[in-house]
C-alpha positions as CSV (number, residue, x, y, z in Angstrom):
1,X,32.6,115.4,129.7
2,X,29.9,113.0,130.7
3,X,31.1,109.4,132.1
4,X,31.1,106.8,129.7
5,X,29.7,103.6,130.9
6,X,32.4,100.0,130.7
7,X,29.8,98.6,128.1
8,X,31.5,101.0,125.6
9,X,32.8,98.7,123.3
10,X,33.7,99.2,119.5
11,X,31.7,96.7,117.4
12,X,31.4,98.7,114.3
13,X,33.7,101.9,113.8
14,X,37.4,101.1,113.8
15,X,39.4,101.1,117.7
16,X,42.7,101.9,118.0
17,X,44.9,98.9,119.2
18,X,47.4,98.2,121.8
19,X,48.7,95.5,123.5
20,X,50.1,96.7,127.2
21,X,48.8,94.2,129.2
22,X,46.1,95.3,131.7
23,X,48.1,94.8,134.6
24,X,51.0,96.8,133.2
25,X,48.6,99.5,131.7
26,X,47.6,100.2,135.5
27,X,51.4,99.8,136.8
28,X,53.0,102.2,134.3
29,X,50.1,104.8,134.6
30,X,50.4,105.0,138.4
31,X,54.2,105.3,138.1
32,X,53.9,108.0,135.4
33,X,52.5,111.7,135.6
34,X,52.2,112.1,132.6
35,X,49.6,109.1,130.3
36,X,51.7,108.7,127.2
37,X,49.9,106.1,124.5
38,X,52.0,102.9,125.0
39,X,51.4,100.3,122.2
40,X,51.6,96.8,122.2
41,X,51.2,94.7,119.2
42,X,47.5,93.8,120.1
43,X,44.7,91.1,118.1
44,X,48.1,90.0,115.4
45,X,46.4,92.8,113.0
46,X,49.0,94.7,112.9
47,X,51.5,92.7,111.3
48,X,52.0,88.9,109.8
49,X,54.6,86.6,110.9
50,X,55.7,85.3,107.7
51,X,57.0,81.4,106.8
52,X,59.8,81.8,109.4
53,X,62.3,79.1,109.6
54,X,63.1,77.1,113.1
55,X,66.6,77.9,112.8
56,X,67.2,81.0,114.6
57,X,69.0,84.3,113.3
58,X,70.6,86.8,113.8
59,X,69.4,90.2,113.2
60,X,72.4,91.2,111.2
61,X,74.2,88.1,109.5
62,X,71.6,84.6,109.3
63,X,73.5,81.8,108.8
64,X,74.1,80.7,104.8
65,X,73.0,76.8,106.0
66,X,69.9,77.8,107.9
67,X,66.5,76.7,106.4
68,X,63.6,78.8,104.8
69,X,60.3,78.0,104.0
70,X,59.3,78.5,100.9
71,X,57.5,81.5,100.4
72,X,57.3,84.4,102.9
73,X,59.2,87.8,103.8
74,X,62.2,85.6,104.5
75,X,62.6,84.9,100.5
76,X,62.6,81.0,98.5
77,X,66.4,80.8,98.6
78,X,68.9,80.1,101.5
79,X,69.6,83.8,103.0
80,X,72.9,84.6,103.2
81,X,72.9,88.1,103.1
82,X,72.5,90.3,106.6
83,X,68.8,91.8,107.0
84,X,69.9,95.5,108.9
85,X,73.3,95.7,107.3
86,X,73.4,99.2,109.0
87,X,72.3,98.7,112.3
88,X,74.2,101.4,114.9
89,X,75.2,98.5,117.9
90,X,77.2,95.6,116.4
91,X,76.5,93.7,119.6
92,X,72.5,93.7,119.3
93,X,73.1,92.7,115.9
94,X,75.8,90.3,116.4
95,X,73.5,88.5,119.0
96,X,69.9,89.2,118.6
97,X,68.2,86.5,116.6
98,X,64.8,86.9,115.2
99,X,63.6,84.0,117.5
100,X,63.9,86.2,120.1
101,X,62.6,89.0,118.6
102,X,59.3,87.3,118.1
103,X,59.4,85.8,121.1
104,X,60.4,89.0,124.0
105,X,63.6,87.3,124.7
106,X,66.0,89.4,123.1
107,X,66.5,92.1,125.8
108,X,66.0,94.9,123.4
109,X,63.8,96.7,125.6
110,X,61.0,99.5,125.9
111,X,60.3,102.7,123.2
112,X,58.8,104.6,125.8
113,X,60.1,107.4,128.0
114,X,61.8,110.8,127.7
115,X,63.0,110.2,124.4
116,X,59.3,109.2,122.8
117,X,58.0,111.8,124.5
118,X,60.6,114.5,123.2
119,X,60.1,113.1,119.9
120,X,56.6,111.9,119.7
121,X,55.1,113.4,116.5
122,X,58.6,113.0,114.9
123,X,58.5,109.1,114.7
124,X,57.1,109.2,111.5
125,X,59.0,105.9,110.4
126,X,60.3,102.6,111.4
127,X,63.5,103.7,110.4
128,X,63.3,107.1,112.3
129,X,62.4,104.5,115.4
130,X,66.1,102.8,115.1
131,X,68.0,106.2,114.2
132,X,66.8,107.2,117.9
133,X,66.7,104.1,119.9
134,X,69.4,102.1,117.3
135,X,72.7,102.7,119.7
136,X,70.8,101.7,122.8
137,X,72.4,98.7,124.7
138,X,70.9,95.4,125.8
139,X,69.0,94.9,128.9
140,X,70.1,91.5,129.7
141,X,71.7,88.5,127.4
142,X,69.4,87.4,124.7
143,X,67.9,84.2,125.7
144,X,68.0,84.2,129.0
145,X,64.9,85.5,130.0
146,X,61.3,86.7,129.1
147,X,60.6,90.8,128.7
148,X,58.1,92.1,126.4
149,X,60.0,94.5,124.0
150,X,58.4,97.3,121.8
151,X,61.2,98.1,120.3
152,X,61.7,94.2,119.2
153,X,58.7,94.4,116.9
154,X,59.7,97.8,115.4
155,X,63.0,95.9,114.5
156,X,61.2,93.2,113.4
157,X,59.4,96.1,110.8
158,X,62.5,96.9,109.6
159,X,63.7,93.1,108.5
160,X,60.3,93.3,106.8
161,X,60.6,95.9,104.8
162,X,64.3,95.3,104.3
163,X,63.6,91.7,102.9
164,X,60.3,92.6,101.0
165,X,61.6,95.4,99.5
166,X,58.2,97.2,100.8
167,X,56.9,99.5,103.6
168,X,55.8,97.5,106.0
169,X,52.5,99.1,105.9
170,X,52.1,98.4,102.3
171,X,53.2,94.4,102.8
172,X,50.6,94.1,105.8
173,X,47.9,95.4,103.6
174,X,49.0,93.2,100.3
175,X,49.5,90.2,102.7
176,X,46.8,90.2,105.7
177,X,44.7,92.6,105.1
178,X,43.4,91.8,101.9
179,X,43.5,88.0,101.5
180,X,41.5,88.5,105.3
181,X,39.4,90.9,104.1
182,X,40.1,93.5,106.6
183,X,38.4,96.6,104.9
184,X,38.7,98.9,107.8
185,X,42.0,97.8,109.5
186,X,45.3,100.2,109.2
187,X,47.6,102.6,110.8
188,X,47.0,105.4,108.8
189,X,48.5,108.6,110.8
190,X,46.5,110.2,113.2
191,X,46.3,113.1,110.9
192,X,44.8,111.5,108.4
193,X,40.7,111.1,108.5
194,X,39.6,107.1,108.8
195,X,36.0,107.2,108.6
196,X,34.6,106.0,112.2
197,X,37.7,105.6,113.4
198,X,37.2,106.5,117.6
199,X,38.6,108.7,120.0
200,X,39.8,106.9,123.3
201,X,38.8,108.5,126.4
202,X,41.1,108.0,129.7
203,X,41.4,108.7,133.2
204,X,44.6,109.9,134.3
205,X,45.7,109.1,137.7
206,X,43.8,111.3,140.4
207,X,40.9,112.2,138.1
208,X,37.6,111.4,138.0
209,X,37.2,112.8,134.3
210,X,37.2,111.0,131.2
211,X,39.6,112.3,128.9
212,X,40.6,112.5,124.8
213,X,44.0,110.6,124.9
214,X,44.5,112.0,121.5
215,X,47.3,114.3,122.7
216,X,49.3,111.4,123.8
217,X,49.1,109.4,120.6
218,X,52.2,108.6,118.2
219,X,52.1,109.7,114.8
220,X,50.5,106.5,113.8
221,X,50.7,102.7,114.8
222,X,54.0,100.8,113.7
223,X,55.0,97.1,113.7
224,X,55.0,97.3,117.6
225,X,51.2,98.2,117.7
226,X,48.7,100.9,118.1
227,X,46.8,100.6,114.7
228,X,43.2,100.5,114.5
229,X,40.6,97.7,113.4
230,X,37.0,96.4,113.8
231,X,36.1,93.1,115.6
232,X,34.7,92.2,112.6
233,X,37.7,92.6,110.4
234,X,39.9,90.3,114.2
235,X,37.2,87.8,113.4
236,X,37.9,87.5,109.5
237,X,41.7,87.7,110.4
238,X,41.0,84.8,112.9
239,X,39.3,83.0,110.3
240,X,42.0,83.7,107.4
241,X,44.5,82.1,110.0
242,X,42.8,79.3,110.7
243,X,41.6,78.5,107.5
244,X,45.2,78.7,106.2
245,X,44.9,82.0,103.8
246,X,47.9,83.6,105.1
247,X,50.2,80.9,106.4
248,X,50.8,77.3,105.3
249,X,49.4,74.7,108.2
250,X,53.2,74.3,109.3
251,X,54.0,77.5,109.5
252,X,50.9,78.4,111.4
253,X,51.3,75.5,114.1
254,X,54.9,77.3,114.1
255,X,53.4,80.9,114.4
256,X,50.6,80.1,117.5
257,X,52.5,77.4,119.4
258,X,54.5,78.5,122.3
259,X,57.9,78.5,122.9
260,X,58.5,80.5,126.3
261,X,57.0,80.7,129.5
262,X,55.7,84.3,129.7
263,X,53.0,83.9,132.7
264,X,51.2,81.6,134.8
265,X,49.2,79.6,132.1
266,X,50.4,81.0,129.1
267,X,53.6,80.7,127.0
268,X,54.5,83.0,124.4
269,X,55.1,81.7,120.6
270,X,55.5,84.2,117.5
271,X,53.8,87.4,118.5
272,X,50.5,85.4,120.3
273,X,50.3,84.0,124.1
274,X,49.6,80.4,123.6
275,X,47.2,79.5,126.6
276,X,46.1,75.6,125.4
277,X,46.3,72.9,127.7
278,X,48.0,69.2,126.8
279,X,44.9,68.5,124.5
280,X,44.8,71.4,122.7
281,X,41.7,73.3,124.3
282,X,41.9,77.0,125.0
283,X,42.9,80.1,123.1
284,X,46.0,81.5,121.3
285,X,45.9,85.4,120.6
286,X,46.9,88.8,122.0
287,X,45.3,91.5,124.0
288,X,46.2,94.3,125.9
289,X,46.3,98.0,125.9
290,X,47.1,101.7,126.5
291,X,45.1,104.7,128.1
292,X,42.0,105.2,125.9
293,X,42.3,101.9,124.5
294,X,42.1,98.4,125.3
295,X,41.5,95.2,123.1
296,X,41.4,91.2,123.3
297,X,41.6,88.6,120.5
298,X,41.2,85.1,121.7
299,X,41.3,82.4,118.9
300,X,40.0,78.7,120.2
301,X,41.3,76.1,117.0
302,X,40.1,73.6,118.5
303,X,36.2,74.4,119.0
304,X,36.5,76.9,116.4
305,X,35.5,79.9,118.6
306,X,36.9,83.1,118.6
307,X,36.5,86.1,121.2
308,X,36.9,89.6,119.6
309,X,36.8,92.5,122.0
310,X,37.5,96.2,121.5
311,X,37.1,99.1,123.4
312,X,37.9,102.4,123.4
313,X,38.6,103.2,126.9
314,X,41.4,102.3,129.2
315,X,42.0,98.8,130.4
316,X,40.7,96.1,131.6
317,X,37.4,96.7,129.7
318,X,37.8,94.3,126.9
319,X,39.6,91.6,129.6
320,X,36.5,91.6,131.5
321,X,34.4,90.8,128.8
322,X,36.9,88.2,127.4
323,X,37.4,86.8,130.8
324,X,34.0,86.4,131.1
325,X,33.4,84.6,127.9
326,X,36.0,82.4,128.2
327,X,34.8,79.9,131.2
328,X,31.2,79.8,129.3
329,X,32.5,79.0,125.8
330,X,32.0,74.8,125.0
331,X,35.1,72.7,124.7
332,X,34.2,71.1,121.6
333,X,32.3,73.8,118.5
């Protein structure tokens, strides 16, 4: 297969996401043999972050007295009820509270490994995700620290589609992709034909090659990443945010701001890096990926900007561009 040149960047046909960070991308695949797909929930197309309340939850029993907004996956009325009523370890649901789900902070830890790999083309369902990973442990006390979990967003599917009463890939297209206007955004299995939709091409450690990664790829994206979009469709889902389509203005300045140090300049709010300084310039958004794929979403509210990369070979090509970009953008729009 001939070498294809960095500049490779999806602009029109749909890119599958993921959101390993680049530096973690290039860790894990020189510490693995073998280049499994590792999503991350990349761009913020793959799910929405309803009106969440401040009050923090657990994942099994919320508090009767803690607040809700008032419209949302979380419901109008005062929850009461537990969300995963038959979650297998009573501690992580005793403990976990969706605040730290949204935020990596819940020590619920990774998907990947012998057990994804065994089971790979099996994982057909958010629900299949916590039958296999459901009775796994904690990897530290939630709270106490910052860890990106995978397996936190997949549990965060599962209070979605518990509360909604939907799949959650039937609530993200009635709640984000249409009001954004995302025509060609999904996670449609891999079996399933998306017009345009990409191959990604990787490298695995040692080889000079470019490679189909399609033999490595889950049987389609869940809540923790790996669906596909356009950059068109991350720049109408940057402007539906911004423009107040799919969140209230409160619940949006909830969603973007952060609320934990993740890494030097950035702090992590609901599912996006908040990289703004005291006076509000810079970028909230997501980017990352997985071999064969790599993306970047960097929304500016203040100047109005926004920085929508895709690409459909390994990281860092889209962080290059994006990095780029970024220093050359004006303060003010």
């Amino acid at each position: 297969m001939a070498e294809i040149p960095i500049s490779r960047v999806c602009s029109s046909g749909p890119c599958r996401l993921g959101a390993l960070s680049s530096s973690d991308a290039r860790r894990r695949a020189r510490a693995r043999s073998s280049w499994r797909t590792q999503h991350r929930p990349c761009a913020r197309v793959a799910r929405r972050t309803a009106d969440l309340p401040r009050a923090r939850r657990s994942v099994l029993a919320p508090s009767s007295r803690e607040r809700t907004l008032p419209s949302g996956v979380l419901g109008g009325e005062p929850q009461s009820r537990p969300y995963l009523t038959d979650y297998p370890n009573r501690e992580v649901a005793a403990k976990v509270t969706i605040h730290q789900l949204l935020t990596h902070t819940g020590g619920t830890g990774d998907i990947f490994g012998p057990d994804f790999d065994a089971h790979r083309t099996q994982l057909r369902t958010l629900a299949d995700y916590v039958e296999l990973y459901g009775k796994q442990g904690l990897e530290f006390e939630p709270g106490s620290r910052w860890a990106y979990s995978n397996y936190g967003f997949i549990l965060l599917g599962r209070v979605i589609e518990k509360v909604s009463g939907q799949s959650y890939y039937d609530y993200v297209r009635q709640h984000i992709y249409g009001p954004a206007g995302m025509t060609r955004s999904g996670s449609l299995p891999e079996n399933e034909p998306v017009p345009g939709r990409s191959i990604g091409y990787m490298k695995p450690p040692g080889q000079t090659a470019w490679l189909p990664n399609t033999l490595w790829l889950p049987y389609r994206g869940t809540s923790a990443g790996g669906g596909y979009s356009t950059v068109e469709d991350l720049a109408r889902f940057a402007h539906a945010l911004l423009s107040h389509k799919l969140l209230s203005p409160d619940s949006t300045k909830l969603l973007i701001t952060g609320k934990v140090k993740a890494r030097p300049g950035a702090r992590y709010a609901y599912g996006f890096e908040d990289a703004r300084d005291a006076d509000g310039h810079g970028w909230v958004g997501h980017g990352g990926g997985a071999p064969g794929m790599n993306g970047d979403l960097r929304i500016y509210p203040k100047s109005g900007y926004v920085i929508a990369v895709l690409a459909n070979i390994d990281p860092p090509a889209a962080q290059r561009i994006s990095e780029y970009l970024d220093p050359r953008l004006p303060a003010e729009g």
